[in-house]
N, CA, C and O atoms as a GROMACS GRO file, in nm:
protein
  516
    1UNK      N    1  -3.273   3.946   3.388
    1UNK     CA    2  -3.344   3.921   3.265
    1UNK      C    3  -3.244   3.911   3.151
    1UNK      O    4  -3.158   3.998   3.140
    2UNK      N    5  -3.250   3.819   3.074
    2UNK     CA    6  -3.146   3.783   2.934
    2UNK      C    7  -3.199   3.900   2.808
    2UNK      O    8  -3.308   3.921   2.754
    3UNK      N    9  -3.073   3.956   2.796
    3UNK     CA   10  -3.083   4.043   2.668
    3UNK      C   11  -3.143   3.974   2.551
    3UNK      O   12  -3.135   3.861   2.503
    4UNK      N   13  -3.208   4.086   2.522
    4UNK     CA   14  -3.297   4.067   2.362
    4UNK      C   15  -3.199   4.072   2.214
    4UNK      O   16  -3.183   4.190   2.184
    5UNK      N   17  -3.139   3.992   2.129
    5UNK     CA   18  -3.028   4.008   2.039
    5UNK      C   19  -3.136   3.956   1.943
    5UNK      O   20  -3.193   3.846   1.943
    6UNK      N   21  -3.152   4.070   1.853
    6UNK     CA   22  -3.225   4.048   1.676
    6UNK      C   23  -3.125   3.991   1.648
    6UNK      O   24  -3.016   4.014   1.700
    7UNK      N   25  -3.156   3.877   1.529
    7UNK     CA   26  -3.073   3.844   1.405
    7UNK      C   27  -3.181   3.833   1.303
    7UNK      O   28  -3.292   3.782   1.294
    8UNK      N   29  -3.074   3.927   1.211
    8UNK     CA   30  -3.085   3.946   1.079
    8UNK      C   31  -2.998   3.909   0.975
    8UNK      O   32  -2.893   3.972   0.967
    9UNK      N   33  -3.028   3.794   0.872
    9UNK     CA   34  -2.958   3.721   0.823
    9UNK      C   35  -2.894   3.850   0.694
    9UNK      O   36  -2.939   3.961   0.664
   10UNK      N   37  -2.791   3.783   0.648
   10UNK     CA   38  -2.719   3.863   0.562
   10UNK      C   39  -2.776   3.892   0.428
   10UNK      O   40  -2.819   3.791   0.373
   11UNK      N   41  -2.787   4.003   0.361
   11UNK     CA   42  -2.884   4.054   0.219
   11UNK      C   43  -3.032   4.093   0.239
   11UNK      O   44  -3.105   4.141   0.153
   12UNK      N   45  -3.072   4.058   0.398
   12UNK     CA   46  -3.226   4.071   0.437
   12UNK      C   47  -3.202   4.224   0.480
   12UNK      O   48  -3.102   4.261   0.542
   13UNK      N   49  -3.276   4.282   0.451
   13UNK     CA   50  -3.339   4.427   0.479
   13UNK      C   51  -3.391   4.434   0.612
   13UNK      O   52  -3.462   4.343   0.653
   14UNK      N   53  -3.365   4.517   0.672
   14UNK     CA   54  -3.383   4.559   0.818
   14UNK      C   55  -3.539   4.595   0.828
   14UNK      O   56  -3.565   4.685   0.747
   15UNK      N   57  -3.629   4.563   0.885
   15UNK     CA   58  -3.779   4.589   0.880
   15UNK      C   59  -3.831   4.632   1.012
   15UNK      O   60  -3.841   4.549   1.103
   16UNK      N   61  -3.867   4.761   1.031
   16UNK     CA   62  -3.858   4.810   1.202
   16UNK      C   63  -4.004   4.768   1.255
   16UNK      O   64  -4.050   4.805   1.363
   17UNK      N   65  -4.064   4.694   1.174
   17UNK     CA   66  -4.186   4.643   1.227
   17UNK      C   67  -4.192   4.462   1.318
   17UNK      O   68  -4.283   4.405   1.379
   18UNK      N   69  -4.020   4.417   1.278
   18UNK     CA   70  -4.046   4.272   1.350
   18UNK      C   71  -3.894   4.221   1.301
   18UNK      O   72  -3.857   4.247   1.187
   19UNK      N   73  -3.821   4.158   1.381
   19UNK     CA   74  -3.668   4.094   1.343
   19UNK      C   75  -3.706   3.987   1.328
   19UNK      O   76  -3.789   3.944   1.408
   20UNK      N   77  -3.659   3.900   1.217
   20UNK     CA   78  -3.674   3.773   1.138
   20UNK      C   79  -3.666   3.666   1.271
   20UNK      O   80  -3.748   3.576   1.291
   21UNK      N   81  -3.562   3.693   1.344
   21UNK     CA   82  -3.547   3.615   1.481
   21UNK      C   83  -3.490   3.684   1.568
   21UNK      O   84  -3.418   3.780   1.542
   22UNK      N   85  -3.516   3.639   1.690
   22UNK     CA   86  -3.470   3.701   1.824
   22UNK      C   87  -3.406   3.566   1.918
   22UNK      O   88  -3.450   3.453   1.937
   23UNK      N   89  -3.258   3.647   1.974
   23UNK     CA   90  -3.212   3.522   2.099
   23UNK      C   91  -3.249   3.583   2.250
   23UNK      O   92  -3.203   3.688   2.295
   24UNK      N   93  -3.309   3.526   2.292
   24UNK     CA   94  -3.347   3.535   2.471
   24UNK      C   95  -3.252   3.436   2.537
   24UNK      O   96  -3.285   3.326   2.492
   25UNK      N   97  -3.143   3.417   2.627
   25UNK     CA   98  -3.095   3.332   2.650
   25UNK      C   99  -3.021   3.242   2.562
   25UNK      O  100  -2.950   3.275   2.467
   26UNK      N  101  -3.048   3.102   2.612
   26UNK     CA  102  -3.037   2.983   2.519
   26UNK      C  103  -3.138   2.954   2.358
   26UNK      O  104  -3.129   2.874   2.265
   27UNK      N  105  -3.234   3.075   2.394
   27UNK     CA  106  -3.362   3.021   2.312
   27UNK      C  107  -3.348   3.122   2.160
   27UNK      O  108  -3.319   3.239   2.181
   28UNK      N  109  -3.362   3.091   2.048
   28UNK     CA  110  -3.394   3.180   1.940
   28UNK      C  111  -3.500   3.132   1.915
   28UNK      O  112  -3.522   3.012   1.927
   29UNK      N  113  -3.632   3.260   1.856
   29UNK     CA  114  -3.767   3.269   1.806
   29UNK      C  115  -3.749   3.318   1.699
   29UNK      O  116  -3.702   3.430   1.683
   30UNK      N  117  -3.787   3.233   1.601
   30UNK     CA  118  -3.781   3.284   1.469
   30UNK      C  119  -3.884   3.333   1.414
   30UNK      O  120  -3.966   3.240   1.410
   31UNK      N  121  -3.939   3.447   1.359
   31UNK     CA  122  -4.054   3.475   1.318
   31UNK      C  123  -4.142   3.430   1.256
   31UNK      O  124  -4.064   3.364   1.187
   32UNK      N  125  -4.255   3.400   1.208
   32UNK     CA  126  -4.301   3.332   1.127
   32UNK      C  127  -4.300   3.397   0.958
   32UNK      O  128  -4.339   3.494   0.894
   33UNK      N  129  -4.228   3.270   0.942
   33UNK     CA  130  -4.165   3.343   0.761
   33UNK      C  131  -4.248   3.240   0.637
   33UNK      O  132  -4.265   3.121   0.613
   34UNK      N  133  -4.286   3.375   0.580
   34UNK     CA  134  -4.357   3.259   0.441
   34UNK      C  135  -4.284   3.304   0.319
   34UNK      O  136  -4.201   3.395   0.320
   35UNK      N  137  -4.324   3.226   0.200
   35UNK     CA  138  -4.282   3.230   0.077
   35UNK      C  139  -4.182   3.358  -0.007
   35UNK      O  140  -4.152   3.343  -0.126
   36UNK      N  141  -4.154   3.439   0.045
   36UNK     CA  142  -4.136   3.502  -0.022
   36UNK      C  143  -3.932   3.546  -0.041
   36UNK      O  144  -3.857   3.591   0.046
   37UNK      N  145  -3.915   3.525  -0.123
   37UNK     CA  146  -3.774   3.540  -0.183
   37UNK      C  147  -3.716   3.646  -0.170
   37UNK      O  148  -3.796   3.739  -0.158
   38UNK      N  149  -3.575   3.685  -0.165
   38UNK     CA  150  -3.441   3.763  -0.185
   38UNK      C  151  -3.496   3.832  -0.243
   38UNK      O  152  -3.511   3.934  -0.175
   39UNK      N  153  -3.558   3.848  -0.371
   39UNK     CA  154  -3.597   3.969  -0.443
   39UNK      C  155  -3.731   4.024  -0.427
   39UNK      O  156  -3.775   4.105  -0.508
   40UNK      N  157  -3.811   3.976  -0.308
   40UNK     CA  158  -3.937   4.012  -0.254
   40UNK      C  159  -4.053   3.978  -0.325
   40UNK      O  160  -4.163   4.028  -0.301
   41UNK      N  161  -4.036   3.909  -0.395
   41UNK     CA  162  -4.198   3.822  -0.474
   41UNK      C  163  -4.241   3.676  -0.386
   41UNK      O  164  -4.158   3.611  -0.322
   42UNK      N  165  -4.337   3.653  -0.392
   42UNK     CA  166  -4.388   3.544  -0.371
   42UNK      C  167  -4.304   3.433  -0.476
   42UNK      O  168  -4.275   3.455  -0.594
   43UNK      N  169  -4.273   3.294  -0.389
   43UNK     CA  170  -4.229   3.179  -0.468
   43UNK      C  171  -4.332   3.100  -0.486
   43UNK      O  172  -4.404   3.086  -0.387
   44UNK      N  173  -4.368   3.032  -0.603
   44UNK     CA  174  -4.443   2.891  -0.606
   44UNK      C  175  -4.567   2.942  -0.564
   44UNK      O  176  -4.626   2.891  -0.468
   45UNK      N  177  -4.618   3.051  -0.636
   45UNK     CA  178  -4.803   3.099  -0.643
   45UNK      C  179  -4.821   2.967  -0.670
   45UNK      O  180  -4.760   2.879  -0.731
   46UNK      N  181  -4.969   2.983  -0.575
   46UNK     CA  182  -5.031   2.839  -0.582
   46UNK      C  183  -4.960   2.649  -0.538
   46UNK      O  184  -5.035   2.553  -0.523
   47UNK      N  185  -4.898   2.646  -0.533
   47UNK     CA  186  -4.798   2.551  -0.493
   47UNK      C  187  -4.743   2.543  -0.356
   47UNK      O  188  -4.649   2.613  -0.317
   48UNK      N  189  -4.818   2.438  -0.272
   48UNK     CA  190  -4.769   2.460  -0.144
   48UNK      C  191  -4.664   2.414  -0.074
   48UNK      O  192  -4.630   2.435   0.042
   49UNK      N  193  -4.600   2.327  -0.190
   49UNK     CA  194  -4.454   2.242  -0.196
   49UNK      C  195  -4.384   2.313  -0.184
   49UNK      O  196  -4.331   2.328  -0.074
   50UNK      N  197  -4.335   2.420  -0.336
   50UNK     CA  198  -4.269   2.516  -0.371
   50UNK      C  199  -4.251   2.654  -0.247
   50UNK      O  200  -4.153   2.726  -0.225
   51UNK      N  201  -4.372   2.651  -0.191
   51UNK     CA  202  -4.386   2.762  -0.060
   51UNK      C  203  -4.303   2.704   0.071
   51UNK      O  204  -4.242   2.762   0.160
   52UNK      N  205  -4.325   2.567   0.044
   52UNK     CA  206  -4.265   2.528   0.191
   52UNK      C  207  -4.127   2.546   0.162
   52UNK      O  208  -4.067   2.607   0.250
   53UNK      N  209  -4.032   2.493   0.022
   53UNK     CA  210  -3.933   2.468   0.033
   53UNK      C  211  -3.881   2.619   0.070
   53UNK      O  212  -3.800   2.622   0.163
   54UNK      N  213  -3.914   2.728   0.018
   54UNK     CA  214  -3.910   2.840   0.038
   54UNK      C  215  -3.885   2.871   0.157
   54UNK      O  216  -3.768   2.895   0.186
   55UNK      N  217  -3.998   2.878   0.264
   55UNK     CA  218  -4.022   2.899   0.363
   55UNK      C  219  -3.891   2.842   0.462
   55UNK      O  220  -3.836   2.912   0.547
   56UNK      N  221  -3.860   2.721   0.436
   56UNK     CA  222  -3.759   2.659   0.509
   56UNK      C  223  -3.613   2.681   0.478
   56UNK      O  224  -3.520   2.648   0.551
   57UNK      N  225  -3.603   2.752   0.339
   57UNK     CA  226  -3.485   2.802   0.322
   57UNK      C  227  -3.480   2.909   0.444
   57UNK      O  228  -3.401   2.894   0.536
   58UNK      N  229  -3.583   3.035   0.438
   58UNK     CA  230  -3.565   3.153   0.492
   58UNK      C  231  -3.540   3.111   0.676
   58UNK      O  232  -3.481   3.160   0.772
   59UNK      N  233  -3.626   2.994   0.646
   59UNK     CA  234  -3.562   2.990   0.832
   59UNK      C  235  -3.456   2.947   0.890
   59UNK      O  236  -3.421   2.974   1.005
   60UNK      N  237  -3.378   2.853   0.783
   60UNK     CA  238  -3.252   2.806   0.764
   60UNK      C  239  -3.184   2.970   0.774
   60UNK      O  240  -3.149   3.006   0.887
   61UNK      N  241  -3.168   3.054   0.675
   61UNK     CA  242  -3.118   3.147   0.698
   61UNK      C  243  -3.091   3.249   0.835
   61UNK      O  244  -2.982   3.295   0.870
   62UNK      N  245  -3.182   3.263   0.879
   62UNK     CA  246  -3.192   3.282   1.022
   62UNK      C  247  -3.125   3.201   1.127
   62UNK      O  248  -3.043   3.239   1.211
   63UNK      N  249  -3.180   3.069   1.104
   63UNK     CA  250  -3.100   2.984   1.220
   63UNK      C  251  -2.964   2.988   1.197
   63UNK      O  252  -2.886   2.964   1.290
   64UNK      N  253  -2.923   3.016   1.083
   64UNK     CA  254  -2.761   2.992   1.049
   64UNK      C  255  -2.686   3.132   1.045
   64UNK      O  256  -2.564   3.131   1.026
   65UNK      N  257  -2.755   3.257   1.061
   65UNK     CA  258  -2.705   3.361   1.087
   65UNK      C  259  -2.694   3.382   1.236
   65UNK      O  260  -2.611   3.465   1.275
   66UNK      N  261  -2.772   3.313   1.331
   66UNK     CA  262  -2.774   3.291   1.444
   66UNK      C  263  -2.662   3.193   1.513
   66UNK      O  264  -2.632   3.185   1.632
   67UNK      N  265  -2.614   3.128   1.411
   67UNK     CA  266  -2.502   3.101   1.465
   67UNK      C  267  -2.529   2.905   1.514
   67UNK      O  268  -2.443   2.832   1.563
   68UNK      N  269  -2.673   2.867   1.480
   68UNK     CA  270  -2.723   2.720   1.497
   68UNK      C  271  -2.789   2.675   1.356
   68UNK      O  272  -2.815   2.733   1.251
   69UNK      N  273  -2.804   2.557   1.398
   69UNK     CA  274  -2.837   2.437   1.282
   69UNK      C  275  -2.962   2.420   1.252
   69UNK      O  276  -3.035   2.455   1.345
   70UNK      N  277  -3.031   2.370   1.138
   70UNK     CA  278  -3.160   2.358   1.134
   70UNK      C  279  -3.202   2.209   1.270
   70UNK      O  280  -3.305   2.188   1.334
   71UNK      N  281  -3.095   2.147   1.265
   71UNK     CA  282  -3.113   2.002   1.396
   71UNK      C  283  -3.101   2.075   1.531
   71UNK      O  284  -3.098   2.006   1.633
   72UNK      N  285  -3.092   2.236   1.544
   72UNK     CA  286  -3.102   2.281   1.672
   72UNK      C  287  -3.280   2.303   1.686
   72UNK      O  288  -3.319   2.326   1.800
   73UNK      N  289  -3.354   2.300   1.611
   73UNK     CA  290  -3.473   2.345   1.616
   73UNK      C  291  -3.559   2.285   1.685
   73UNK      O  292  -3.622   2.210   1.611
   74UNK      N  293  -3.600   2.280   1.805
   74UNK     CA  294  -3.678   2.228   1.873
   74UNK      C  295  -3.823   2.226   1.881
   74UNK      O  296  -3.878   2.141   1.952
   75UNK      N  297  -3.897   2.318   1.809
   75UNK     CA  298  -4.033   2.331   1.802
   75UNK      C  299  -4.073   2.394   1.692
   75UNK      O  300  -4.025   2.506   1.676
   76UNK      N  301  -4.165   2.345   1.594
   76UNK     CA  302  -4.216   2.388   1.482
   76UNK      C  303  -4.362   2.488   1.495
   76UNK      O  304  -4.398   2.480   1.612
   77UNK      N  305  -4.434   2.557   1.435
   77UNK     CA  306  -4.554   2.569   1.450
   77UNK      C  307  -4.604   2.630   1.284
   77UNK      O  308  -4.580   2.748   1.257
   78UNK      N  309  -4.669   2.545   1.186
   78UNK     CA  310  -4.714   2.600   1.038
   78UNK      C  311  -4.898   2.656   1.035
   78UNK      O  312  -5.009   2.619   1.072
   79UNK      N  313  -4.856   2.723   0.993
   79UNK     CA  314  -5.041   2.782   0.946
   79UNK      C  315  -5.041   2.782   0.848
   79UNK      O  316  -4.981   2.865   0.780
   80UNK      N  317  -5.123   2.664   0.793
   80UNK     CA  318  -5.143   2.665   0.616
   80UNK      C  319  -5.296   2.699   0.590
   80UNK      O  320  -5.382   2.676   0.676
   81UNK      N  321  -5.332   2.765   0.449
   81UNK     CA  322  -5.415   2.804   0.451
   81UNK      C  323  -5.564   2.707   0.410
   81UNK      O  324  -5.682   2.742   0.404
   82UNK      N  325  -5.497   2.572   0.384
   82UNK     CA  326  -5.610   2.456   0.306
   82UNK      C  327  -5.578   2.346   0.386
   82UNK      O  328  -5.461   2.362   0.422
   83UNK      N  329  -5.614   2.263   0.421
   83UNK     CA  330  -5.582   2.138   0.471
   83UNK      C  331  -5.531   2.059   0.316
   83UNK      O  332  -5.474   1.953   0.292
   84UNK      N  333  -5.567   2.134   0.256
   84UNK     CA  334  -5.540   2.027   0.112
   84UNK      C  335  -5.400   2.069   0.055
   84UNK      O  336  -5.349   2.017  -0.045
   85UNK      N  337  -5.327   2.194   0.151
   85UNK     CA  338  -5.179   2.183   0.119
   85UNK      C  339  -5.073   2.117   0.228
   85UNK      O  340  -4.951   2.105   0.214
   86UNK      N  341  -5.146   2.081   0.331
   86UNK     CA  342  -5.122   1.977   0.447
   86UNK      C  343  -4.956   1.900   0.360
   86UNK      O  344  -4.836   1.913   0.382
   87UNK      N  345  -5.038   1.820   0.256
   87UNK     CA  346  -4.946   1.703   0.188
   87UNK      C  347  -4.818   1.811   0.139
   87UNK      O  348  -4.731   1.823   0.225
   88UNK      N  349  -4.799   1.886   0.019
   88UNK     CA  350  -4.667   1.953   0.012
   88UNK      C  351  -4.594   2.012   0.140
   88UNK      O  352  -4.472   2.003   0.134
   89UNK      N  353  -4.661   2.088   0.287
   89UNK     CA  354  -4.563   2.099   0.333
   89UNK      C  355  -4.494   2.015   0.389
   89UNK      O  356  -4.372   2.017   0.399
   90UNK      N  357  -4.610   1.889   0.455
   90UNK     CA  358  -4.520   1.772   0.529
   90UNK      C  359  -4.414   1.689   0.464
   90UNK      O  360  -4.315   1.624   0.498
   91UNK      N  361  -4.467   1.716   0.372
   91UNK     CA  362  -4.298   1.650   0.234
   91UNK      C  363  -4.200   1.692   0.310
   91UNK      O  364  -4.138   1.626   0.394
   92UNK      N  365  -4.176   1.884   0.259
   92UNK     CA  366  -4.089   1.944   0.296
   92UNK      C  367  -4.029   1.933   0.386
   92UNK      O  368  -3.907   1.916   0.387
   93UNK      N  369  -4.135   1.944   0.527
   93UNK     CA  370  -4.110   1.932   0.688
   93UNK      C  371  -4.031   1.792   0.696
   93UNK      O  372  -4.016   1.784   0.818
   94UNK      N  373  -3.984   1.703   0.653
   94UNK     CA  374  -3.974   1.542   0.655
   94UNK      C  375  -3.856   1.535   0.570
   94UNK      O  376  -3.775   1.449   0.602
   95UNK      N  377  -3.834   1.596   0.482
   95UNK     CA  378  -3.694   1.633   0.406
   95UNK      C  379  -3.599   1.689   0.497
   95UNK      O  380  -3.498   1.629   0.536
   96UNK      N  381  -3.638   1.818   0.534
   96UNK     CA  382  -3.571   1.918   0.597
   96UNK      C  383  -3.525   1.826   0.718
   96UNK      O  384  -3.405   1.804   0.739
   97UNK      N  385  -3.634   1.771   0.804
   97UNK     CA  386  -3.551   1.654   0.941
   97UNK      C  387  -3.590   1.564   0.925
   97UNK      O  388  -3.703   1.535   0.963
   98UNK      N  389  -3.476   1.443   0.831
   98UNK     CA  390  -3.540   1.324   0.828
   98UNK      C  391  -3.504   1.234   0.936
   98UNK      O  392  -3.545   1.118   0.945
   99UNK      N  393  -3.416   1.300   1.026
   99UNK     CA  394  -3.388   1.189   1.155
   99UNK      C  395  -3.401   1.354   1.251
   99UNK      O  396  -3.372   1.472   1.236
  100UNK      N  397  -3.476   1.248   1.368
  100UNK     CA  398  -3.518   1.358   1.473
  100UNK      C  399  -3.588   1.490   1.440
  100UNK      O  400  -3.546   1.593   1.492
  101UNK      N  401  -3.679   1.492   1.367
  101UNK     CA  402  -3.780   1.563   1.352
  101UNK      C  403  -3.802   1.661   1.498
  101UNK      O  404  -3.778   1.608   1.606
  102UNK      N  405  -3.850   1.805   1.493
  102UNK     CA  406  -3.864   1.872   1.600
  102UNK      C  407  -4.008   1.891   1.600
  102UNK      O  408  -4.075   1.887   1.496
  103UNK      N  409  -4.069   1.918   1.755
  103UNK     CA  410  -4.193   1.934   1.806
  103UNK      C  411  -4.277   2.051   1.714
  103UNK      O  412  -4.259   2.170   1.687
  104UNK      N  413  -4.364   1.965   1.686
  104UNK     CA  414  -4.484   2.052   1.532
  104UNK      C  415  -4.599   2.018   1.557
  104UNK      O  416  -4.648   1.906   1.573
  105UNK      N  417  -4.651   2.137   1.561
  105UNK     CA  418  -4.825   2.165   1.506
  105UNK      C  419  -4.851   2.262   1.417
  105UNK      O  420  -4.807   2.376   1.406
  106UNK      N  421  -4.941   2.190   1.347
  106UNK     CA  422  -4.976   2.253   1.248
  106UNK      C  423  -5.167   2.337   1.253
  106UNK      O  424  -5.273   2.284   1.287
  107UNK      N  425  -5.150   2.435   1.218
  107UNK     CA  426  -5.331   2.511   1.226
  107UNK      C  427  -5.356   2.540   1.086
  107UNK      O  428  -5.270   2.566   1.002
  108UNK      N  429  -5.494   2.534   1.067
  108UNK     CA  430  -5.513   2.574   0.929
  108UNK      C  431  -5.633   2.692   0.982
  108UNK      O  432  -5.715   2.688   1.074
  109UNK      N  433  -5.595   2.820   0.856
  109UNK     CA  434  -5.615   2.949   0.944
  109UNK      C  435  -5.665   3.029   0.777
  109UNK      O  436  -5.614   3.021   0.666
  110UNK      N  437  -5.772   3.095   0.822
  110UNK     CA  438  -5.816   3.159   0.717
  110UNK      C  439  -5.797   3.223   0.590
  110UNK      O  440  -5.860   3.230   0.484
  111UNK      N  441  -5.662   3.279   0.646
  111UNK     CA  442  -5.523   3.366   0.548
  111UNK      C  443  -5.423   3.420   0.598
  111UNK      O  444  -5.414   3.436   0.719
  112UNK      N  445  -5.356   3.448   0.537
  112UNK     CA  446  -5.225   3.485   0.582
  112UNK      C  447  -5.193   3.656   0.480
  112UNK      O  448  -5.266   3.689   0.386
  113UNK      N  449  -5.081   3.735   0.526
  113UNK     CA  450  -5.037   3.833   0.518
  113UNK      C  451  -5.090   3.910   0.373
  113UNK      O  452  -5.114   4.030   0.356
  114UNK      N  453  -5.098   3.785   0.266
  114UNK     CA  454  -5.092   3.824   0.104
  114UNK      C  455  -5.178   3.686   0.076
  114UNK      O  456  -5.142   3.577   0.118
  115UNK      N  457  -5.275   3.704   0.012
  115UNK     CA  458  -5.358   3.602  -0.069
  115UNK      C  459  -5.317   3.497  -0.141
  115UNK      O  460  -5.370   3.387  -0.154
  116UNK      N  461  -5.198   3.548  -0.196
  116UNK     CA  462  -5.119   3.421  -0.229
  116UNK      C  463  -5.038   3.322  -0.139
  116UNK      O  464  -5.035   3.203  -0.173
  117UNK      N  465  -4.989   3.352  -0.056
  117UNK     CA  466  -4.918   3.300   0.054
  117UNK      C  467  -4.970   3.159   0.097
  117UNK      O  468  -5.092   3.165   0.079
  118UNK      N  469  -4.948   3.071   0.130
  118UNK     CA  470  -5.015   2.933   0.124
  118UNK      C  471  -5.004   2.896   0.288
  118UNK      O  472  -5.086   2.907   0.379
  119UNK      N  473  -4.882   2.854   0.284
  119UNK     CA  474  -4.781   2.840   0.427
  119UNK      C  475  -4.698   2.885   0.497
  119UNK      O  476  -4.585   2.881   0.450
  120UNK      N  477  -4.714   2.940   0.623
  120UNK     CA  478  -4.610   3.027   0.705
  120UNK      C  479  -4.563   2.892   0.844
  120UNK      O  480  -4.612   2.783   0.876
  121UNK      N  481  -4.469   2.959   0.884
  121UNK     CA  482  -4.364   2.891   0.980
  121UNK      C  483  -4.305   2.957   1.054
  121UNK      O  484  -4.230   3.048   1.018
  122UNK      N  485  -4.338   2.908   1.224
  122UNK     CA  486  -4.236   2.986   1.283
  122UNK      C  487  -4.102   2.846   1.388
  122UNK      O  488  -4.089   2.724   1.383
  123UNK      N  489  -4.051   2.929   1.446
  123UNK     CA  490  -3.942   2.830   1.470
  123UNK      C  491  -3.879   2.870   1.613
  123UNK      O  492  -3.818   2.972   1.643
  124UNK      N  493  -3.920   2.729   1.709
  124UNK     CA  494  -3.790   2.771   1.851
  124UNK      C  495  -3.676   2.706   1.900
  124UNK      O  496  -3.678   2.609   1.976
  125UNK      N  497  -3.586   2.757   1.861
  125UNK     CA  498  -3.431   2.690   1.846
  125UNK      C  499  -3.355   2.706   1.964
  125UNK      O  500  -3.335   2.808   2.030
  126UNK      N  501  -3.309   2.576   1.984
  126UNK     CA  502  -3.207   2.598   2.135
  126UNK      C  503  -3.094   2.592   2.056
  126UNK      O  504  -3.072   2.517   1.961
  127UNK      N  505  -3.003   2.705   2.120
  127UNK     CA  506  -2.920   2.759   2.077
  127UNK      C  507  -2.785   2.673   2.104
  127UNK      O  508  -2.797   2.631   2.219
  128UNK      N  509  -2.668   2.632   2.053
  128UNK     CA  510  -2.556   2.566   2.105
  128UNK      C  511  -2.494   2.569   2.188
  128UNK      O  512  -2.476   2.690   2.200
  129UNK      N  513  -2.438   2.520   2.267
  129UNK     CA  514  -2.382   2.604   2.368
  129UNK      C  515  -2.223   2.653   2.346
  129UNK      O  516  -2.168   2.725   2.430
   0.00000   0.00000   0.00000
């Protein structure tokens, strides 16, 4: 069985309830991370643009403390809370990989963690070799 290795990106606070990402093997699982910033507030209340860009920083952070690229990311999965913020994250999602886009579905889901929170993301990254 392949050891379990947390990564925890650098300035992030250790949280004994869930590691931002985990490597199994070849594979890193990144947790599902929403809006919320370095100094622990919500970014871009109300704004589901502003949430995504957010959101994709923090997983960038992860993937790159892990030691891979956001173009290692092989599978997406977003839960937004409106279909009517659909349009700001797919911006984002389409910025972030504008050549070779990775495997995504998206659910739209009642709520998420904090009322404000719009869009969450999680992420499965094959790792470099």
């Amino acid at each position: 069985m392949p050891e379990r290795k947390p990564v925890i990106p650098p300035g992030v606070a250790p949280n004994p309830a869930l590691s931002p990402g985990v490597i199994v093997g070849d594979l890193l699982f990144v947790s599902g991370h929403v809006a919320i910033g370095k100094d622990g507030n919500v970014v871009g209340v109300g704004d589901a643009e502003a949430q995504s860009r957010q959101v994709m920083a923090n997983i960038r952070d992860v993937v790159t403390a892990a030691g891979a690229k956001m173009e290692d990311v092989a599978k997406i999965t977003c839960f937004i809370t409106d279909i009517a913020n659909y349009g700001g994250y797919s911006k984002v999602r389409a910025e972030t990989w504008p050549n070779d886009p990775p495997a995504s579905s998206t659910v739209v889901v009642a709520g998420l963690v904090r009322p404000e929170l719009l869009v969450e993301v999680e992420a499965i990254v094959r790792m470099p070799s």
